[in-house]
C-alpha positions, 0 to 999 in steps of 0.5 A: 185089147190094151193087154194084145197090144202091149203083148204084140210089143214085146214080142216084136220089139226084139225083131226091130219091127215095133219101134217109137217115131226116133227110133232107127231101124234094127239092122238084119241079123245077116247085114254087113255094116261099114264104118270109116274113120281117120282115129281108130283109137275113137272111131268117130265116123268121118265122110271126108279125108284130107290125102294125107290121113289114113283112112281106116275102113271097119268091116263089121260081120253080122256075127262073130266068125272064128278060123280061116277067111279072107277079108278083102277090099278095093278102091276106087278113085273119083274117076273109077280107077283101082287105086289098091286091091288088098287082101288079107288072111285072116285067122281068129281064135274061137269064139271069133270077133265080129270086126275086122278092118283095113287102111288105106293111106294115099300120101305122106305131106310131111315128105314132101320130096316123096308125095310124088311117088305116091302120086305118080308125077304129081297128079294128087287132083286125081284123087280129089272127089267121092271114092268107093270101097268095096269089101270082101269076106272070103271072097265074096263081095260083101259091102260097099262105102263111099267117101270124099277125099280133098287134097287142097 
């Protein structure tokens, strides 16, 4: 009986379908993943974004994919607006990567005589609040985030 069971778990720990009590689920071979970040040199993941960072949003693909695609995504402020609507080409040399990503930045304190051309006549509370990104591969809408901007 021992000898079934033990045979069981290797047979369907490579599935994710046989895991201890802490373990998380595996994710599906087709799932699309999102990872946001204000540091792409560390990647550490991140919810909330001052409006002054970058915020970096990673698409990861459930494969690598070589060739010609488009990679595509749009945001959206707290009260639903399209903030930006970006589409990239893209075009990977074999044997492909399986991650692409994008950036979004909303303004630059630094220049403070300019952060209302970013915002458009001041209105920066506008972009306080929980924004929604939604990722595109060839067109095809693929994955959605969220996340918190905070302009105070």
């Amino acid at each position: 009986m021992l000898d079934a069971l033990l045979l069981a778990a290797r047979l369907l720990a490579p599935l994710g379908l046989c895991a201890g009590p802490d373990a998380a689920p595996a994710p599906a071979a087709d799932t699309y993943r999102v990872e946001l970040t204000n540091d792409p040199l560390s990647r550490a993941p991140a919810t909330t974004f001052k409006c002054s960072q970058k915020i970096f949003a990673y698409l990861h693909l459930p494969k690598p994919e070589a060739g010609k695609h488009t990679l595509g995504a749009r945001w959206y402020r707290p009260d639903g607006q399209l903030q930006e609507d970006t589409k990239v080409a893209v075009n990977e040399p074999p044997p492909g990567s399986d991650t692409m990503y994008l950036w979004l930045k909303l303004a630059a304190p630094e220049e403070a005589d300019t952060v209302d051309i970013f915002f458009g006549a001041g209105d920066s509370e506008d972009f306080d609040g929980r924004w929604r990104v939604d990722f595109f591969w060839d067109d095809r809408k693929v994955q959605t985030a969220g996340f918190q901007v905070s302009c105070s």
